[in-house]
N, C-alpha and C positions, 0 to 999 in steps of 0.2 A: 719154933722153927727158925732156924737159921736163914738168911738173906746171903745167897753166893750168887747170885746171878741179875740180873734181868727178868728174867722167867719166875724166879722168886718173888720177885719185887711185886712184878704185874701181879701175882697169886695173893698176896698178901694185900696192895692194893686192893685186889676184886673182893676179897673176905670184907674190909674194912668199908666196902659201899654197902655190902649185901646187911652188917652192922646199920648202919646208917638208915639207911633204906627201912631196915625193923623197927627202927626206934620213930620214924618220920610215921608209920603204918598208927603208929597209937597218939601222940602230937597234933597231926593234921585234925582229928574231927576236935580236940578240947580248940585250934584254934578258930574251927569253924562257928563253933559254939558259941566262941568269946567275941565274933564279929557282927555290929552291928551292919554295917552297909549288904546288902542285898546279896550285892554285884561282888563282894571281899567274899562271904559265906560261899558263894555257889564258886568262887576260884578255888577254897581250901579244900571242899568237897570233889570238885573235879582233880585237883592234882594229889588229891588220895589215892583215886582210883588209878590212877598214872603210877603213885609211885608204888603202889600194890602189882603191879605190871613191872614193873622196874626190878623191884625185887626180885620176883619172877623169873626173869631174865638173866640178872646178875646170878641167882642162886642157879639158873641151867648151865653159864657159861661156869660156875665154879665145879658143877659136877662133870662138866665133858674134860675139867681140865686135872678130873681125880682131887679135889681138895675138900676138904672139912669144910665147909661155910661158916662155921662158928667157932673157926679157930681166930680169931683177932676181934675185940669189939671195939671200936672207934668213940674213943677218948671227947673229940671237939665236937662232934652235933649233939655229944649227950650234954654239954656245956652251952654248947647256942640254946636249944631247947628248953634247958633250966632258965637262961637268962630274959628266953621268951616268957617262959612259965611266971616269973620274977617280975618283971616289969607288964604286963597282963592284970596280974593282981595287983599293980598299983595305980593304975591308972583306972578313972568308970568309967563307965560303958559308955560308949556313945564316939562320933569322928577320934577324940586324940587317941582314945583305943585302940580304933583302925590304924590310927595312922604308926601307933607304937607294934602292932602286929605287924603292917606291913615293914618296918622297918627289919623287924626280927627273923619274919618270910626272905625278906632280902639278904638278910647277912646268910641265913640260912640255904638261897639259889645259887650265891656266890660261891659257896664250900663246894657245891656239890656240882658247880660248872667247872672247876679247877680240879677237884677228881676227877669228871671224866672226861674232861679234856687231855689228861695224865693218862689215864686209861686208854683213852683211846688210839693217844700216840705211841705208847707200850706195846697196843695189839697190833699196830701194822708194821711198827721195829720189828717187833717176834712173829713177822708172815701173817699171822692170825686175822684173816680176812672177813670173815664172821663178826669175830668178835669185836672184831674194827666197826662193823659196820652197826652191828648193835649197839656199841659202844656210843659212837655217833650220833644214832638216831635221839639216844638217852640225854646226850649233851645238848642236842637243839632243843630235845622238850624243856630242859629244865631252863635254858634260854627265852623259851618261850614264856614260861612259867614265870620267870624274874619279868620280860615286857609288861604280859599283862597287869603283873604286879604294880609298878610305874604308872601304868595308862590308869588302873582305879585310882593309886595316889592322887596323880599330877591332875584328873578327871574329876574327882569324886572326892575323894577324904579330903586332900589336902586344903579344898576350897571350904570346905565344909566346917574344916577346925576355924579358918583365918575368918571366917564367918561368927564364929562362937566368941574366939576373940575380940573381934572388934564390937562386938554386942555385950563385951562383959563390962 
């Protein structure tokens, strides 16, 4: 598909979340899996279910807008992902794990606050009031999703490693 517009752009953006979005849908439980802290498992599990809804979402506003949803597959979360998947398996279990997940959780809320922060300003450029507002809602979760993320670091893992540390 060709890019001559605006209109195109936002459409090809939306493909490349609804991408993303699929690939986070299989990701989120192997990171759940891989967390020891409690409070980390029950965040990767809840914002499965979030980005299962997301998806959702993204794949309705691609159908009202007549576009293929799987016409574009997003290059860089299949690469954050890997790098999670990578550094997961080198690390053992236990706090630095956490804290190597959440770092990777992070790099990973960052991408996807900057998509739909793009997104979202596209939908109210192009009228698209709806989609703005869906849009929207999507960029505060996943904002929300990075605090949380922080508040177990800066609460929980973090103290937990510098613990480990200084016991070594």
């Amino acid at each position: 598909m060709a890019i001559s517009g605006l209109r195109d752009l936002y459409v090809a953006e939306l493909q490349e979340a609804r991408s993303f979005e699929a690939l986070l849908t299989d990701a989120l439980p192997k990171m759940a899996k891989a967390a020891s802290e409690e409070q980390l498992r029950l965040a990767f599990e809840q914002h499965l279910e979030a980005t299962r809804e997301q998806l959702a979402s993204v794949e309705a506003l691609l159908k009202e807008a007549g576009a293929d949803p799987k016409a574009h597959q997003d290059q860089s979360m299949k690469v954050l992902i890997e790098q999670s998947e990578k550094m997961t398996g080198m690390v053992a279990a236990g706090p630095l794990r956490d804290a190597a997940l959440i770092a990777s959780a992070q790099r990973i809320e960052h991408y996807e606050i900057a998509v739909y922060g793009t997104l979202a300003t596209y939908a109210k450029m192009l009228g698209l009031e709806n989609d703005h507002q869906i849009l929207n809602g999507i960029l505060g979760e996943e904002k929300d999703a990075d605090d949380l993320l922080t508040d177990i670091a800066v609460g929980m893992v973090n103290p937990a490693v510098a613990e480990t540390e200084a016991g070594s």
